[in-house]
Backbone as JSON Lines, residues from 0, in Angstrom:
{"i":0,"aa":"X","n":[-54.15,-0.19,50.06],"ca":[-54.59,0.09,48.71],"c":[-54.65,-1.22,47.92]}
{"i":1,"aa":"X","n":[-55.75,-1.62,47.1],"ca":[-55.82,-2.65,46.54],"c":[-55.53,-2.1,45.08]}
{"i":2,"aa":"X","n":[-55.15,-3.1,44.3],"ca":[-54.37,-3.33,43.06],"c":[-54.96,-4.37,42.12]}
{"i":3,"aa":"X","n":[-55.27,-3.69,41.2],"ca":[-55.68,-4.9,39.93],"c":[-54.68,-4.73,39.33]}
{"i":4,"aa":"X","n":[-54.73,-6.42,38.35],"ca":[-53.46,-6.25,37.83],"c":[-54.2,-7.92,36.45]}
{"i":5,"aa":"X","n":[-53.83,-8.02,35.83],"ca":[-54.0,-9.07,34.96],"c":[-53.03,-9.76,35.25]}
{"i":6,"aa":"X","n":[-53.15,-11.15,34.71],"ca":[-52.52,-12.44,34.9],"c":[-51.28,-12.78,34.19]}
{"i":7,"aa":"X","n":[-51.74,-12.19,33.18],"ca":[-50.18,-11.88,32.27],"c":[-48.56,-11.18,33.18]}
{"i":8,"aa":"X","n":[-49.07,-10.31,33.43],"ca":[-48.71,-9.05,34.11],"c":[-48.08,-8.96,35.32]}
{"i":9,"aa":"X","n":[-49.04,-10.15,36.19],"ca":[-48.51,-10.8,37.09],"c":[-47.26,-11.66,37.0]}
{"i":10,"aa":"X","n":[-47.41,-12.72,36.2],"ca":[-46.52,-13.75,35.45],"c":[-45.49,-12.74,35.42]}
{"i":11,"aa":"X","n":[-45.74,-11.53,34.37],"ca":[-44.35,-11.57,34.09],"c":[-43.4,-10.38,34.71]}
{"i":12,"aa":"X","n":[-44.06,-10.06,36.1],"ca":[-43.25,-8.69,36.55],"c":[-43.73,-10.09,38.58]}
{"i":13,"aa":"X","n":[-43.57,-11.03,38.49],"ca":[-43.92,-11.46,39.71],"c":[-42.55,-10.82,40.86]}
{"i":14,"aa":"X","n":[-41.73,-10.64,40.37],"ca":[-40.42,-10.03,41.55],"c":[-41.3,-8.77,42.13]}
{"i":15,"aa":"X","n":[-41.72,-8.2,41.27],"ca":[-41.88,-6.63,41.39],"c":[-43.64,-6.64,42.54]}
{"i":16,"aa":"X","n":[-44.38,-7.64,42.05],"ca":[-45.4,-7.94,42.54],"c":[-45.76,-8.27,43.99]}
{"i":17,"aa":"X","n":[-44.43,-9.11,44.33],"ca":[-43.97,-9.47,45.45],"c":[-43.54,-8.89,46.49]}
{"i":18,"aa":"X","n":[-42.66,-7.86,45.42],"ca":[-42.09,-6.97,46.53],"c":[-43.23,-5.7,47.14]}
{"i":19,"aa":"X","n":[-44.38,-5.34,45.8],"ca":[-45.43,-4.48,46.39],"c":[-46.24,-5.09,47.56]}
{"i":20,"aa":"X","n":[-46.43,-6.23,47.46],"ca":[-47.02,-7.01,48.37],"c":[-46.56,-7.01,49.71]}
{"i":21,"aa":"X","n":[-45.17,-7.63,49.83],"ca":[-44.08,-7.73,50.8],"c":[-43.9,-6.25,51.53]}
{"i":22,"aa":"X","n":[-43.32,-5.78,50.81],"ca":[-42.52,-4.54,51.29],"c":[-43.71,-3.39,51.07]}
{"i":23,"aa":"X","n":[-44.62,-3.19,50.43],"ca":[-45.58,-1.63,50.41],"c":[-46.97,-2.21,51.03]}
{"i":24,"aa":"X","n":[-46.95,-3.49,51.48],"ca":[-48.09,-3.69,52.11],"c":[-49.62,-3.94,51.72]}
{"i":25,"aa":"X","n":[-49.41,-3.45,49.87],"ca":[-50.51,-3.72,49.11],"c":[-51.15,-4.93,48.74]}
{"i":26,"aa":"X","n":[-52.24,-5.0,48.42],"ca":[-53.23,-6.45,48.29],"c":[-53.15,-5.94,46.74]}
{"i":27,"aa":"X","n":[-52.85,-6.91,45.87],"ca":[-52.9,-7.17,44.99],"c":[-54.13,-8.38,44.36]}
{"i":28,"aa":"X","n":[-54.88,-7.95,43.52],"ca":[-55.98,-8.61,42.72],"c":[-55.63,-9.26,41.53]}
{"i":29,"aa":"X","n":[-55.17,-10.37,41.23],"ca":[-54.81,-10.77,40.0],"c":[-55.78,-11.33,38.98]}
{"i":30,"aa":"X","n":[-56.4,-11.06,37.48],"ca":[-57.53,-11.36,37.03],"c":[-57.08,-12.14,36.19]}
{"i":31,"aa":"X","n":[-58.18,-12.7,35.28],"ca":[-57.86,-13.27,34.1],"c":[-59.43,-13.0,33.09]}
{"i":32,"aa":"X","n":[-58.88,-12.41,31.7],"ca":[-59.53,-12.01,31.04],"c":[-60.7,-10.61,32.32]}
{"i":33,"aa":"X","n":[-60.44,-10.27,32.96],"ca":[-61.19,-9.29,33.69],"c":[-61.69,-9.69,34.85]}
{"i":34,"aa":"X","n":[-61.9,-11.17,35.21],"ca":[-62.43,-11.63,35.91],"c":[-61.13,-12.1,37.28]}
{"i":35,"aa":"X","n":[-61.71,-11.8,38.21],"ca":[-60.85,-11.61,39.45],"c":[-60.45,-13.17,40.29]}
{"i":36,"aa":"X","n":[-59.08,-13.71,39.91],"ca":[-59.66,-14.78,40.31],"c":[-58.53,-14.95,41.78]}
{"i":37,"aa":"X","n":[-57.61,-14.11,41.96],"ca":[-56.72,-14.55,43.37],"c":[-56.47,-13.07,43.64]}
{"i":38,"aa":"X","n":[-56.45,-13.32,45.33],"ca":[-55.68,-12.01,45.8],"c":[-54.18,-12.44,46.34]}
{"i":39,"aa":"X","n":[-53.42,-11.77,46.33],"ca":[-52.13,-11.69,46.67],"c":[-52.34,-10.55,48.12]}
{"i":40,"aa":"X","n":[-51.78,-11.64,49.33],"ca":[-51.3,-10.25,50.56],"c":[-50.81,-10.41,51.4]}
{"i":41,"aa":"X","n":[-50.37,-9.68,52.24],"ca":[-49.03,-9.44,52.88],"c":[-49.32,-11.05,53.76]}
{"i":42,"aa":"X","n":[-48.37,-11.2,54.17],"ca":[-48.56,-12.37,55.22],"c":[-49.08,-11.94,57.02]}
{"i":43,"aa":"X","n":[-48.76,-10.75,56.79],"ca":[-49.45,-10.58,58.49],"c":[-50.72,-10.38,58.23]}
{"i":44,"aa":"X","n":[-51.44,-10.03,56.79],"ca":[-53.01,-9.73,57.08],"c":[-53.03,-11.19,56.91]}
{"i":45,"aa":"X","n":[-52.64,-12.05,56.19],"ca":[-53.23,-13.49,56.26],"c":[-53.04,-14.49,57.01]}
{"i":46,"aa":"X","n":[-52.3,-13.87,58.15],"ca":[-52.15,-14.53,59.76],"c":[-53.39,-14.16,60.58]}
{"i":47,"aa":"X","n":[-53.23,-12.71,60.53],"ca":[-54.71,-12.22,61.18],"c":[-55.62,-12.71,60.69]}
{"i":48,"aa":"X","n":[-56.14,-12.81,59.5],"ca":[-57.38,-13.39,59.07],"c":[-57.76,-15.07,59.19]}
{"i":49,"aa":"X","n":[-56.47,-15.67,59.19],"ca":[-56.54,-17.31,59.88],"c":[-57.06,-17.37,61.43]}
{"i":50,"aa":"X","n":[-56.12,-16.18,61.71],"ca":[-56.24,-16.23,63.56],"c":[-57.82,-16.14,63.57]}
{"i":51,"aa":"X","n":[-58.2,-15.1,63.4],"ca":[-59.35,-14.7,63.46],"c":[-60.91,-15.78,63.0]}
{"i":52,"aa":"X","n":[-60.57,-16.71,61.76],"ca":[-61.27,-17.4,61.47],"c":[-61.01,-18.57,62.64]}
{"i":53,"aa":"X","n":[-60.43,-19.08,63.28],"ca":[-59.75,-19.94,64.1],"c":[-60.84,-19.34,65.8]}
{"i":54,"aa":"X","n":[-60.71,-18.05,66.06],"ca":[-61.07,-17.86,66.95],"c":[-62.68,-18.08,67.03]}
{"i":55,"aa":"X","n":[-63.34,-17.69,66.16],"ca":[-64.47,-17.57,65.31],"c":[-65.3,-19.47,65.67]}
{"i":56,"aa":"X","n":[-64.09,-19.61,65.14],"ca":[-64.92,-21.64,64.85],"c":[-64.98,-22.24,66.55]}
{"i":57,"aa":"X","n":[-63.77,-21.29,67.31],"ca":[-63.72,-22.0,68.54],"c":[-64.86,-21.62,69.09]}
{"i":58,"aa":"X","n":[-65.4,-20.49,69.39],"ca":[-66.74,-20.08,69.85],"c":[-67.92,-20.73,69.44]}
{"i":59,"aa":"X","n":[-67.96,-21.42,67.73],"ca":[-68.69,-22.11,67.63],"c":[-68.84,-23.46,68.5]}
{"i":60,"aa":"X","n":[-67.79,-23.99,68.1],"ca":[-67.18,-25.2,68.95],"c":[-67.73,-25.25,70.48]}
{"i":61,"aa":"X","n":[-67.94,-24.16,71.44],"ca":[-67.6,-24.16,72.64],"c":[-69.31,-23.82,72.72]}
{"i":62,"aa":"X","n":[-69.84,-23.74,71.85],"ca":[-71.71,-23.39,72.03],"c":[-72.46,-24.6,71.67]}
{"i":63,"aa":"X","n":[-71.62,-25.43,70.77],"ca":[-71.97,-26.85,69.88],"c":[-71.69,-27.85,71.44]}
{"i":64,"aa":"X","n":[-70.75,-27.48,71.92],"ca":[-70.54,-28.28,73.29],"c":[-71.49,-28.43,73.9]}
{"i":65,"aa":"X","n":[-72.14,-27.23,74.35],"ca":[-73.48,-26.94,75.52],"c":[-74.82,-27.48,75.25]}
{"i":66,"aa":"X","n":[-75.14,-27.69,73.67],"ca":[-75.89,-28.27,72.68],"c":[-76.37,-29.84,73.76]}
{"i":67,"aa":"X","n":[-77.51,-30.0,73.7],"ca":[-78.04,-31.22,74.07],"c":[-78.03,-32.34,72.82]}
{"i":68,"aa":"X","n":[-77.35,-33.17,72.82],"ca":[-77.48,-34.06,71.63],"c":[-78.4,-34.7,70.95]}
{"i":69,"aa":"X","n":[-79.02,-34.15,69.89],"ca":[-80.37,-34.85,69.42],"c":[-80.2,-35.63,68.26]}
{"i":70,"aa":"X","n":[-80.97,-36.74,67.66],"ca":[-80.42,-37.38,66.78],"c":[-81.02,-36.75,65.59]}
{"i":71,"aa":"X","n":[-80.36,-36.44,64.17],"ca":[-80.41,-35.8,63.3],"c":[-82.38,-35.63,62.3]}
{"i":72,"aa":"X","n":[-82.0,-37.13,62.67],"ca":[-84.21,-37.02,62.41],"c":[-84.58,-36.32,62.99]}
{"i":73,"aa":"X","n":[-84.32,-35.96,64.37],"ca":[-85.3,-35.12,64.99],"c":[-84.88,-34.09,64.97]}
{"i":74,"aa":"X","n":[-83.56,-33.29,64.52],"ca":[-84.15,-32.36,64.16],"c":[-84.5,-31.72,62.55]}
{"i":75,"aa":"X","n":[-84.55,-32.75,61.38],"ca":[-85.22,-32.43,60.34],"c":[-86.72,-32.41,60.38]}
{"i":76,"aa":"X","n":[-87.27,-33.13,61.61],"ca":[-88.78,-33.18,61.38],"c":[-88.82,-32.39,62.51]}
{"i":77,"aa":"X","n":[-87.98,-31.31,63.21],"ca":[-88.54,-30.04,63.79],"c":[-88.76,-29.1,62.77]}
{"i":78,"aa":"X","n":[-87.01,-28.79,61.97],"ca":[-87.11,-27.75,60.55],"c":[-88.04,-27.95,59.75]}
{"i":79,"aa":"X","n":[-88.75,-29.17,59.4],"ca":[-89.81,-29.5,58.69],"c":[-91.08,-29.0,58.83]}
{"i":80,"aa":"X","n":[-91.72,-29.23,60.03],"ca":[-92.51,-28.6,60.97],"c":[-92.26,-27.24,61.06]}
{"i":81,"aa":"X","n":[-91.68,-26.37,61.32],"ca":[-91.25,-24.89,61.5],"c":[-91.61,-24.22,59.97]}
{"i":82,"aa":"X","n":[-90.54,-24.88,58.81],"ca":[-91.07,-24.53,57.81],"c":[-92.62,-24.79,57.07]}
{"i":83,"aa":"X","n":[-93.05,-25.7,57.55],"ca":[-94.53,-26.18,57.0],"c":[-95.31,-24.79,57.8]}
{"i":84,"aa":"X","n":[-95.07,-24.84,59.21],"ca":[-96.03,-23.62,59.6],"c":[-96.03,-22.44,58.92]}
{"i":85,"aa":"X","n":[-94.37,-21.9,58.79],"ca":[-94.55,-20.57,57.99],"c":[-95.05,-20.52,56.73]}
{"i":86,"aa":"X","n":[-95.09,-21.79,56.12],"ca":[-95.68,-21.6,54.76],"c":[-97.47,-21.35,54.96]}
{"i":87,"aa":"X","n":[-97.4,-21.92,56.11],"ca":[-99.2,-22.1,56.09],"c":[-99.74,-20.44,56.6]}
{"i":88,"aa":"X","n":[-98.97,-19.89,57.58],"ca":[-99.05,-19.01,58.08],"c":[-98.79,-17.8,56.97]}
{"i":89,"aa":"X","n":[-98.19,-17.71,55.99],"ca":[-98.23,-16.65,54.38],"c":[-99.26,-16.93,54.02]}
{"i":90,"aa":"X","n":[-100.13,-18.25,53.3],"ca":[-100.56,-18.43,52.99],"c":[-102.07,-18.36,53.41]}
{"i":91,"aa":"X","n":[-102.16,-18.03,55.06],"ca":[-103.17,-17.36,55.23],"c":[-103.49,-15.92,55.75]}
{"i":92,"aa":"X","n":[-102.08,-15.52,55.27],"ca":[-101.68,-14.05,55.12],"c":[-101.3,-13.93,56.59]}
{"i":93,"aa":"X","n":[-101.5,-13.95,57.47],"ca":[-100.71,-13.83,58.54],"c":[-99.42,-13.57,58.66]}
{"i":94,"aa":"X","n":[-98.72,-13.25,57.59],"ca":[-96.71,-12.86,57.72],"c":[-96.77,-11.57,57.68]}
């Protein structure tokens, strides 16, 4: 269950905040003036969600490996080329 809560509110009940967090497992939303600016949460969802971003980059990592190395000009004047066609290709209605 997620939880809004203002910034004030937070500040001044943070034991109590902590412990909903900690101990009831809730994600807490802390705002200011209405606007949402931190979440508060448990530490095992924010292990999982590191792990997970971690696993995520390695797969990138391990596809960036297999990658033939090209030097960066070449490939802005491929994207260049690619985008010039599709523009030409709308423009003669063909999309």
């Amino acid at each position: 269950m997620v939880v809004r809560m203002g910034a004030r509110e937070a500040r001044n009940n943070f034991a109590h905040l902590l412990g909903r967090v900690h101990y009831g497992g809730q994600v807490v939303i802390v705002e200011r003036s209405g606007k949402p600016m931190v979440a508060v949460i448990p530490l095992e969802m924010y292990e999982r969600l590191v792990a997970e971003r971690e696993a995520r980059f390695q797969v990138l990592d391990r596809i960036r490996s297999r990658l033939p190395d090209v030097p960066q000009e070449e490939v802005e004047q491929d994207v260049a080329e690619a985008i010039a066609a599709v523009r030409a290709a709308d423009a003669a209605g063909g999309a």
